[in-house]
N, C-alpha and C positions, 0 to 999 in steps of 0.2 A: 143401578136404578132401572125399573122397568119403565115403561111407556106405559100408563095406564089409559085404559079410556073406558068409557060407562058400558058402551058395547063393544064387542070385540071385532076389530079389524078385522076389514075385507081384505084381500091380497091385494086394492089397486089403493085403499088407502095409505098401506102399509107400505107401497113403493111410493105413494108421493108424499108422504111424510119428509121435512126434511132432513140434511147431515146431519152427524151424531158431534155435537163437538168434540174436537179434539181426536183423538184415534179413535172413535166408540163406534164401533159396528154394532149394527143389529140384527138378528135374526127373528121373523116370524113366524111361533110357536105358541098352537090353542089362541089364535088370534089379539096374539102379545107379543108387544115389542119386548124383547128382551136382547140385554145387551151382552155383547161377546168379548170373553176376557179378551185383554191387550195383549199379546205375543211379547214373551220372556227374549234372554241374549240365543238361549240353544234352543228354543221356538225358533227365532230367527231363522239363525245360520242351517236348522232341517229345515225349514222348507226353500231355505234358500238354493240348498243342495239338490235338493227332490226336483226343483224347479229345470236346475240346471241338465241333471241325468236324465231327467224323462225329454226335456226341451233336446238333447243329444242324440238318443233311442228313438224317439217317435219319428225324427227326421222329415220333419213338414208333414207327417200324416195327422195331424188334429193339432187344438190349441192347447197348451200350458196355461193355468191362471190360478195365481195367489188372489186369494179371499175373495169368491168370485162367486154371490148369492144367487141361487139355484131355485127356480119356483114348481115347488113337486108340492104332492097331497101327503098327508100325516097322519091314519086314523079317520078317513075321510076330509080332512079340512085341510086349506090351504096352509104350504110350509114352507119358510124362503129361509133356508138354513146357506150360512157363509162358510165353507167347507175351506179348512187352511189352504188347500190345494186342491184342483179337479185336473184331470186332464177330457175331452172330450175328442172323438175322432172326426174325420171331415166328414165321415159318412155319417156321424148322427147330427153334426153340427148344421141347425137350419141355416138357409139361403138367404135369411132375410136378416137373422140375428144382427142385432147395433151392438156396437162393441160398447157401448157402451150402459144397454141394457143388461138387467139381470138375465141368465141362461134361463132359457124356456126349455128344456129340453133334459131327462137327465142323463148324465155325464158316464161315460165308460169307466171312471176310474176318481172316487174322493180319496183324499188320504187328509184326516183327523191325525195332528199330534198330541197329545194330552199333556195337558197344561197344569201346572199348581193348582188346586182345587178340584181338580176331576178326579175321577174313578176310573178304571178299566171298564167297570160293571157297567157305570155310566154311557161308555164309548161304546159298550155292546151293542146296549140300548139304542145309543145313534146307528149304530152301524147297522142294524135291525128295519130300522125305519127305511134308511138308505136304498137296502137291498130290495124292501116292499114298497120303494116309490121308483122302482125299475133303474135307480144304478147298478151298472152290472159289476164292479168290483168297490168294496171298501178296504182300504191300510189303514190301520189305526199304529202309531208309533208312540210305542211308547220309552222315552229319552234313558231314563233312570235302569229299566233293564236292556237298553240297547237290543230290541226288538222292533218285528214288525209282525203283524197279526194281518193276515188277510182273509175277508169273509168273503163269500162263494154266494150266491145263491141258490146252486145246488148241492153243497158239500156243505161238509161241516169246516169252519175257521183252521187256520193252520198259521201256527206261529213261527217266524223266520228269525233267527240267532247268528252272531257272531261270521264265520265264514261259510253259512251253509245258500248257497244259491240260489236265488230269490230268481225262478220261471214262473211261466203262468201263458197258457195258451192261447188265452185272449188278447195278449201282447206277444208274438211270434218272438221280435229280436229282442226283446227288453232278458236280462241276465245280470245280474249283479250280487253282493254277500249286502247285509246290515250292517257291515264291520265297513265294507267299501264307503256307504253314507254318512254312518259317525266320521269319518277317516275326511272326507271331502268335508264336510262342516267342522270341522277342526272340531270334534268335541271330544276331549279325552279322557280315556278309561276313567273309571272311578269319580265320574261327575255328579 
């Protein structure tokens, strides 16, 4: 169900709208509420994983946050997209942020898992926006081919498989396979 309204949400009406019942998260998109699928059992346990390996690697250098709405611009217009996962570092993380406010700020690092009903093409698409609203990396994971696709804003995408070693220089110590996270989320082969 969207959140319709005659005119389209500003970004401050759109944060004090209230909860969504139930699990319903929402994202605002072309100044619509629209709502965010509910995280499946292997949605779960990857971002539970992601959480935990990057919460390991980053070692107090920035915060970890599951579903954690992010207010950047979209095509010019305000856009509070709820990213499965951000990480952000302490160096971009402002001084003032409320923990319990939306991120003002965007994030060194979203990773999107793709859900039942989405597309790859779909996740481009986000991940497109992402990069043009100044986060400096997106992961998109996708469960069914046990990959990770990571987008660059100065390179083109590169897809990460099975045992091959997931670097990236804007994270110095971070080093892992895609086989390491299925493996830590218990999710096995041929899911």
């Amino acid at each position: 169900m969207i959140l319709q309204a005659h005119n389209q949400l500003t970004l401050q009406e759109f944060l004090n709208l209230p909860p969504g019942e139930g699990d319903v998260t929402y994202e605002l998109v072309d100044g619509q509420a629209i709502p965010k699928m509910s995280p499946k059992k292997f949605h779960s346990k990857l971002t539970r994983a992601f959480l935990n390996l990057i919460e390991e690697l980053s070692q107090g250098k920035g915060e970890v946050c599951p579903e954690l709405a992010i207010a950047l611009t979209r095509h010019g217009k305000d856009w509070v997209p709820t990213p499965d996962l951000l990480y952000i570092s302490n160096e971009r993380l402002p001084a003032d942020w409320e923990e319990e406010g939306t991120c003002s700020v965007p994030p060194d690092l979203v990773i999107e898992i793709i859900s039942p009903g989405q597309t790859f093409g779909q996740m481009i698409a986000k991940a497109k926006d992402y990069l043009d609203a100044n986060v400096l990396r997106v992961w998109v994971v996708d469960s069914k081919a046990r990959s990770i696709t990571v987008f660059y804003p100065d390179a083109p995408p590169k897809t990460f498989m099975g045992d091959e070693l997931l670097t990236d220089p804007l994270f110095e110590s971070w080093e892992f396979t895609v086989e390491q996270v299925f493996q830590m989320a218990k999710i096995p082969l041929n899911s």
